[in-house]
C-alpha positions in Angstrom: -17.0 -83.9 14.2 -13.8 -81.8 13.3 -12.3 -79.9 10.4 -12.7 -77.2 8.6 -16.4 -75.3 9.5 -19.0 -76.3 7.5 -22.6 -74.9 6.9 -24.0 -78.1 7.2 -21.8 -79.1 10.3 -25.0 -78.9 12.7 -27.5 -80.3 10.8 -25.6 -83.4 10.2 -24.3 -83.4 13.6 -28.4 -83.1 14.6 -29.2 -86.1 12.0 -26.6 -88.1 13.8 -27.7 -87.8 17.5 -31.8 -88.4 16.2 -30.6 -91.4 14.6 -28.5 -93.2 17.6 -31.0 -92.0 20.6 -33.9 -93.6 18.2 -32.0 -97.1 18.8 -31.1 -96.7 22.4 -27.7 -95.3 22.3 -26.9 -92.5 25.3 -24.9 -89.5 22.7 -22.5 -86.8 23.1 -21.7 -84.7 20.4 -18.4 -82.5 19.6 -18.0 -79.8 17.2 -13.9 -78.9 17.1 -12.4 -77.0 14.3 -9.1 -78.1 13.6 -6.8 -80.6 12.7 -8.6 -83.9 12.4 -6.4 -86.2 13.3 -5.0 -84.0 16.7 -8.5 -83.2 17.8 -10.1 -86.3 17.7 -7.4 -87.9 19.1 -7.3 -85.5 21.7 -10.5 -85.6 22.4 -10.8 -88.9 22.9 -7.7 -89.2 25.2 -9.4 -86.3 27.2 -12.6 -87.7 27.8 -11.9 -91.5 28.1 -13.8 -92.9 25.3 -13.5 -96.4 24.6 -14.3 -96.9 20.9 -14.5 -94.3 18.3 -17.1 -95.1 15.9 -16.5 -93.5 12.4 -18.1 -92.7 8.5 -15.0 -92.9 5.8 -15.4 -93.0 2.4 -13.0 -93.9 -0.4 -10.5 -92.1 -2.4 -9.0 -93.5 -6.0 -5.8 -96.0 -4.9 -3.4 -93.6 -6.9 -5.1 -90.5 -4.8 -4.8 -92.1 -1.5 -0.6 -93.5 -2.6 0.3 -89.1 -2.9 -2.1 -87.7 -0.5 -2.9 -90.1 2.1 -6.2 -90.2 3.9 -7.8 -88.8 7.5 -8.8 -91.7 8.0 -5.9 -93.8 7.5 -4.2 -90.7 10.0 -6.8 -91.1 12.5 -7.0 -94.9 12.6 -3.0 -95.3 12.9 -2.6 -92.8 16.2 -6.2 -94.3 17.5 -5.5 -95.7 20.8 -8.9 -97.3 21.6 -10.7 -99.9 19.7 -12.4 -98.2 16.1 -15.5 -98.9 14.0 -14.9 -97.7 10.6 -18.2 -97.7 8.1 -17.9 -96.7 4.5 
């Protein structure tokens, strides 16, 4: 997860590694402040991950034409495959 801190940063963070261990799925978890779309992608250079897996939700088409999107940010410098659920 990165951004701005958040109060609910952990607990989410927490909801997200109970809900993929209860399927199976081996998790590691990241809490970095900063820049989204530099950390992640940092990150994810740094530790050779192979897909990014991420939560996205939508902005109005006129919203997302004058201020852009993370997302959009994130998914154009990504350099490994991505899973985007909205």
């Amino acid at each position: 997860m990165s951004g701005k801190p958040r109060r609910d940063s952990e607990k989410q963070l927490d909801w997200a590694r109970s809900t993929l261990e209860e399927t199976g799925f081996e998790v590691s978890l990241a809490l970095i402040h900063g820049d989204t779309e530099r950390v992640i992608a940092q990150y994810v250079h740094e530790q050779s991950i192979d897909m990014l897996l991420m939560g996205a939700y939508g902005h109005s088409p006129l919203r997302s034409l004058f201020l852009g999107s993370k997302t959009t940010d994130l998914l154009r410098s990504a350099k490994v495959p991505t899973l985007l659920l909205r």
